[in-house]
C-alpha positions in Angstrom: 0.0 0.0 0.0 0.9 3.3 -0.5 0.4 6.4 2.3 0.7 10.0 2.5 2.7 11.2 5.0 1.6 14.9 6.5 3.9 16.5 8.7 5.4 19.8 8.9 7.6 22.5 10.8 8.4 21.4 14.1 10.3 19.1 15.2 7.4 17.0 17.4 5.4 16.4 14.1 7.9 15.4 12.2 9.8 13.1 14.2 7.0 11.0 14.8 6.4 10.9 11.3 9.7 10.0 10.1 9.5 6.8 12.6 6.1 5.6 11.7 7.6 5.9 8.1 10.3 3.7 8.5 8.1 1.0 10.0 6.1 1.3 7.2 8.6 0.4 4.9 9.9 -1.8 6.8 6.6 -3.6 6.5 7.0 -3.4 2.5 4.7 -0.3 2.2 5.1 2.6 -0.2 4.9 6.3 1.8 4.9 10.0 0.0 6.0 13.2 2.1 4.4 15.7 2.2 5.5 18.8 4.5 6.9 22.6 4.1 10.0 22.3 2.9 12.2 24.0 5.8 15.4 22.8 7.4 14.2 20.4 10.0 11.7 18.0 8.2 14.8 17.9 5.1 17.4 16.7 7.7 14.7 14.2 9.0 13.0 12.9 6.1 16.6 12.9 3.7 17.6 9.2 4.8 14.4 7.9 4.0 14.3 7.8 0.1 10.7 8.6 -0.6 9.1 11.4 -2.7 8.8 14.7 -0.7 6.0 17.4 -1.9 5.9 20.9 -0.9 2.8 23.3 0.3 3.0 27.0 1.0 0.7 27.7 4.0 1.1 29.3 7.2 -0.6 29.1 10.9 -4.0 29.7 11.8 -3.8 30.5 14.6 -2.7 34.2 16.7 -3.1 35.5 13.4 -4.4 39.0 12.3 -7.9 38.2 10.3 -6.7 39.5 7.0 -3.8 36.9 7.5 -6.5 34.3 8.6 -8.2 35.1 5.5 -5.0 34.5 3.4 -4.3 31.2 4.7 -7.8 30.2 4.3 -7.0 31.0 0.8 -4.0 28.7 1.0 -6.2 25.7 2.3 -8.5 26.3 -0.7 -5.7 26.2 -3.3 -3.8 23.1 -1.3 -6.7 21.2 -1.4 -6.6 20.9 -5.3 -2.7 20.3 -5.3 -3.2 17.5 -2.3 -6.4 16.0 -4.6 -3.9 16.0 -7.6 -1.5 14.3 -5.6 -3.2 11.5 -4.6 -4.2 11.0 -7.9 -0.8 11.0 -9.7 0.8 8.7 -6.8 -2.2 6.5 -6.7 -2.7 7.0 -2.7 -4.5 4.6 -0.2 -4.5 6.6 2.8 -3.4 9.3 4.6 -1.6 9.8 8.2 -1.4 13.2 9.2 0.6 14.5 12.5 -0.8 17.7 13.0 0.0 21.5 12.1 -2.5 23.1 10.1 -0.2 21.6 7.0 -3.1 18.5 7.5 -6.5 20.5 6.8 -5.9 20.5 3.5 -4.7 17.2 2.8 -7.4 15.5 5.3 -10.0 17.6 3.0 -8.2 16.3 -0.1 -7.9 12.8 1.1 -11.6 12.6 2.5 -13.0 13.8 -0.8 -11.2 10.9 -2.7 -12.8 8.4 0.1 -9.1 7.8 1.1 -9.1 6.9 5.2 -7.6 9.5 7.5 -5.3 8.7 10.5 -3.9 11.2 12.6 -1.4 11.2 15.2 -1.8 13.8 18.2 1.5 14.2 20.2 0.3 16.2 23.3 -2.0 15.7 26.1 -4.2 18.3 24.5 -6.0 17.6 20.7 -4.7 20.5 18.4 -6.9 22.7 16.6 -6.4 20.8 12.9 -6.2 17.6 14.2 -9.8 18.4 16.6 -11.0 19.2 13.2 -9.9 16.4 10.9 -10.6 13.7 14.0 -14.3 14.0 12.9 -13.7 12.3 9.7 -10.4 10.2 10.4 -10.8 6.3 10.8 -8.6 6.2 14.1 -7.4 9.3 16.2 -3.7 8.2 18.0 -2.7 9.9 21.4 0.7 10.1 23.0 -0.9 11.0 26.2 -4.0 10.5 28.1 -6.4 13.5 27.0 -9.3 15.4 28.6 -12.8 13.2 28.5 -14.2 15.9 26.3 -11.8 15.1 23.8 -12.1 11.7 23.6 -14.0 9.6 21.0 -14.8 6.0 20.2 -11.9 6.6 17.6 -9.4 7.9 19.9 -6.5 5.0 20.7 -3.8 5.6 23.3 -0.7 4.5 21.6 1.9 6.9 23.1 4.3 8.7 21.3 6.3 7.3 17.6 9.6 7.5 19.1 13.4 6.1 17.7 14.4 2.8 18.4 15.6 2.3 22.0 17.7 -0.9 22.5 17.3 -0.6 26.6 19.2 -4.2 27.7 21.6 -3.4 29.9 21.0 0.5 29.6 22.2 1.0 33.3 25.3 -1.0 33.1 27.6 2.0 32.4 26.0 4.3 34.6 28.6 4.4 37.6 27.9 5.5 40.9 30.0 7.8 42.3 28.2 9.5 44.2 27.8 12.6 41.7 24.0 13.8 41.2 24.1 13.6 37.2 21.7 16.4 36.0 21.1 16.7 32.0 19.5 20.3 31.5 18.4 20.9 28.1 15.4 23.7 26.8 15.5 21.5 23.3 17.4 22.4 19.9 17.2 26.0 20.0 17.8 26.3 24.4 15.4 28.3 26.0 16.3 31.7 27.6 15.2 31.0 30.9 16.3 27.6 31.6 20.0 29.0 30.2 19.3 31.7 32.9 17.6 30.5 35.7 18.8 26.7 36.2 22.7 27.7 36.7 22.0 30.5 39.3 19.2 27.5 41.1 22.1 25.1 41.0 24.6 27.0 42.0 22.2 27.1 45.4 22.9 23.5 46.2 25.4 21.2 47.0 28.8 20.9 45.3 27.8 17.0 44.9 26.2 17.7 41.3 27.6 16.6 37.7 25.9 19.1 34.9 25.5 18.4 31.3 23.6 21.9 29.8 22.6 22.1 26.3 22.1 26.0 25.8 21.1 26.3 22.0 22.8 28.1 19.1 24.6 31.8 20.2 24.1 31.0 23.8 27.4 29.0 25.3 29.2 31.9 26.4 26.5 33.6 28.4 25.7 30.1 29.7 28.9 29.0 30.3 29.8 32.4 32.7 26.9 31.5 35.0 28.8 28.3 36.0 32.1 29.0 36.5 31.8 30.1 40.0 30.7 26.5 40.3 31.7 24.1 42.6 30.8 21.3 40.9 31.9 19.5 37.3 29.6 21.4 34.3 29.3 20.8 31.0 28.2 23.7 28.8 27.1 22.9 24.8 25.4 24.5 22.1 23.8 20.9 21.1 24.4 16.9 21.9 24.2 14.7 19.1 22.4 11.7 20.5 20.3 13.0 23.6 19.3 9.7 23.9 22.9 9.7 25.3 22.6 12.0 27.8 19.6 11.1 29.5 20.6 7.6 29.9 23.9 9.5 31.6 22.1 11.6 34.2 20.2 11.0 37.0 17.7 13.1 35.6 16.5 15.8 33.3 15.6 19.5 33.3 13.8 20.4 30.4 10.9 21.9 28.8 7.3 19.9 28.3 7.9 19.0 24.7 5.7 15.8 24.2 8.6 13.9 22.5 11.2 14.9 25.1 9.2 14.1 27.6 8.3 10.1 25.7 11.8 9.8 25.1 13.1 10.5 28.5 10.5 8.3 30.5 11.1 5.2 28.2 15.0 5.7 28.8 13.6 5.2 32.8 14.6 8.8 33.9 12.2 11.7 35.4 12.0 15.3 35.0 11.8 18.5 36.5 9.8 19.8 34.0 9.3 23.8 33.1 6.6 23.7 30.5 6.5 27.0 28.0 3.8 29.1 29.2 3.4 30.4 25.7 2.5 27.1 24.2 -0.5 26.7 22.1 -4.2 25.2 24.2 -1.2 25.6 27.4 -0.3 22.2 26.0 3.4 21.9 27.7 1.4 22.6 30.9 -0.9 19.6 30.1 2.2 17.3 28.8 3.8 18.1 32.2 0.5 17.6 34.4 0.7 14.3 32.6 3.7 13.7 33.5 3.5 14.0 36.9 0.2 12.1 37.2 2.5 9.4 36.1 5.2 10.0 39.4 7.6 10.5 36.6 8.4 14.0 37.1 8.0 17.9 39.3 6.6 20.7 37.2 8.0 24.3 38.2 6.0 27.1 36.4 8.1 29.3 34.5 6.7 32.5 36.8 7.5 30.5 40.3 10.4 32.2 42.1 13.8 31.4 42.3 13.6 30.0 45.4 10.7 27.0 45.0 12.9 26.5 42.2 15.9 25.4 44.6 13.4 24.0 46.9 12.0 21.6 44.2 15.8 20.5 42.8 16.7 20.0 46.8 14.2 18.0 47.1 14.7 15.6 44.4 18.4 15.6 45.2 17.6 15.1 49.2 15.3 12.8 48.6 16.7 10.7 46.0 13.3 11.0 43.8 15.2 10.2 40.7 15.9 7.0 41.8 11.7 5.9 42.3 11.9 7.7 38.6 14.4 5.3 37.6 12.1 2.0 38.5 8.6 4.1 36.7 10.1 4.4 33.1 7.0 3.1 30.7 7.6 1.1 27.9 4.4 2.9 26.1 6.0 5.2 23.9 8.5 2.2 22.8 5.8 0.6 21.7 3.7 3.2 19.9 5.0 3.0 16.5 4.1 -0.7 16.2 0.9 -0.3 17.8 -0.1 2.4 15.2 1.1 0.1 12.3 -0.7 -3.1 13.3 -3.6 -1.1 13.5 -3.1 1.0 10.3 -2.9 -2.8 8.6 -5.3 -4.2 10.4 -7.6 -1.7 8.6 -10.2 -3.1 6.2 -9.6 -1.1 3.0 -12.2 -0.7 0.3 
C-alpha cells in the first residue's frame, strides 16, 4: 500500500512521522511526504528515500484576520494540489501528524474516500487535528487527554519514538556518588532555563555533575553563569544523540515538549519539568501535568520564584526521587509505533 505522509515544521510532528515511516517500509509499504520544505523535516526525512512534496501555508492560529483570510485562501488552493496528488501517486491513505499543513490534505484525502489517521502528540487535541478527528478512521494519542476530547476513535498508543535498545542500559551508569543532571530547553535552548537553572544550581550542594545544552549563540552567556561553580559542568550549544545523555544523568531538566518528555521516560529517567507558558491550548502545561500524574516528574512554572525552584531540585536531590523515577520508566512510547502500524494494517480497506 501506498500512504501519504503529512507533517510539517516542528520538530514534534515530524519526528513522529519519520519513525512511523520507517516501519512502514519496513513492512514493505510505499509512503509519499508531504511537509513545508524547511530545514528540519529535510534533515529528517533525507535518509528515507521517498518522494517529498511541498505546500506553502502558514498558521492559523494568533493570526491578524486578513492573515486568517489569506491562509484560508491557502487551504482552498492546497486542497486541489493534495487531490492531484493523490491521484498522480495512486494513494490509499493518509496519516497526518498535526500542524495546520493536515486540513488540507485531510479535506483532499476525504473527498477521494481515502481513510484518514492522525497522530496527536500532546496531552491536548490541536486545533487541525480536533477538526480532521471527525472524519479520520482512528485518532492516536501520545498521552491520556481530557474526557471531552475523547472519542470511540481515539487509541492511546503513546508517542512514535526512535528505536531504543534498553538491555543493559544501566550498566555503564557508575555510581559515584555525583548527582548527574542533563538540562536541556530542546534544539534551540530556551532563555530562561539557560538563565535560571545555573544561578538555582549553584544554590545546592557541590555534589552535582551538569551536562547543559544552551542552544545556538548561547554558550558563552551560559557558560559564565557556571564557573563560579563548585561542581563538574558541561556547557554545549547541542548533543548529538540525547538519547545519550539522558541515559547518563540522574535526571533531566527540560521543557514539556511531548517527544522529550516520551523519550526521557522510556529511557527510565524523570524530569523537572518547566513547561512554556506560551504554548499553544497551554499544551506543555498539560504534557507536564501528565507527567506528573505518572510519578515520573515535578513541574515548576516558569513564573514561580527562584527560590521554589531550589526547593523543588533540593528535594529531588535530598530525597533521592530520581531513583523511584528510575524503577517508573514506561515502555508505552516504545511501543507506539508498532501499535499504530498493526492497526493502520489491520484496517479493512475498500
Amino acid at each position: 500500500m501506498k500512504f501519504l505522509i503529512v507533517a510539517a515544521k516542528t520538530g514534534g510532528h515530524i519526528y513522529p512521522a519519520k519513525v512511523i515511516s520507517q516501519e512502514l517500509k519496513e513492512s514493505g509499504h510505499e509512503i509519499v511526504l508531504l511537509g513545508i520544505g524547511n530545514q528540519i523535516e529535510e534533515n529528517a526525512f533525507k535518509d528515507l528515500n521517498s518522494r517529498i512534496y511541498k505546500l506553502k501555508i502558514e498558521g492559523f492560529r494568533g493570526r491578524t484576520n486578513l492573515k486568517k483570510l489569506k491562509v484560508l485562501g491557502q487551504v482552498v488552493i492546497n486542497v486541489f494540489k493534495v487531490l492531484g496528488i493523490i491521484k498522480k501517486e495512486n494513494i490509499d491513505a493518509m496519516i497526518g501528524f498535526g500542524g495546520f499543513i493536515t486540513l488540507p490534505a485531510g479535506i483532499a484525502s476525504w473527498l477521494r474516500r481515502k481513510p484518514i489517521f492522525i497522530h496527536e502528540q500532546n496531552a491536548v487535541i490541536g486545533s487541525a487535528n480536533k477538526m480532521l478527528s471527525k472524519i479520520s478512521k482512528k485518532t492516536f494519542i501520545g498521552f491520556p487527554l481530557e474526557d471531552s476530547d475523547k472519542n470511540i476513535k481515539t487509541i492511546l498508543t503513546g508517542n512514535p519514538i526512535r528505536k531504543i535498545n534498553l538491555k543493559n542500559y544501566d550498566s555503564n551508569h557508575q555510581s559515584d556518588n555525583q548527582i548527574k543532571i542533563y538540562v536541556t530547553g530542546g534544539s534551540q535552548g530556551s532563555e530562561f532555563i539557560n538563565e535560571t537553572i545555573p544561578k538555582a544550581l549553584l544554590k545546592l550542594s557541590n555534589n552535582l555533575k551538569i551536562k547543559h545544552q544552551c542552544g545556538k549563540n548561547h554558550l558563552n552567556f551560559v557558560d559564565k553563569i557556571y564557573r563560579s561553580a563548585d561542581f563538574d559542568f558541561e556547557v554545549k550549544e547541542f548533543y548529538e544523540n540525547p538519547f545519550k545523555e539522558i541515559l547518563w544523568s540522574d535526571f533531566v531538566i527540560s521543557r514539556a515538549g511531548a517527544l522529550t518528555l516520551s523519550e526521557i521516560i522510556s529511557l527510565k529517567r524523570g524530569a523537572l519539568i518547566i513547561p512554556l507558558p506560551s504554548s499553544i491550548d497551554n499544551h506543555q502545561a498539560l504534557n507536564a501535568e501528565s507527567i506528573q500524574r505518572m510519578n515520573l516528574g515535578i513541574t515548576h512554572y516558569q513564573e514561580e520564584s527562584l527560590d521554589k525552584l531550589v526547593i523543588r531540585l533540593k528535594s529531588i536531590i535530598d530525597n533521592k526521587t530520581y531513583m523511584s523515577w528510575k524503577k517508573l520508566g514506561l515502555d508505552i512510547h516504545i511501543n507506539a509505533s508498532k501499535m499504530i502500524l498493526d492497526i493502520i494494517e489491520d484496517y479493512e480497506y475498500k
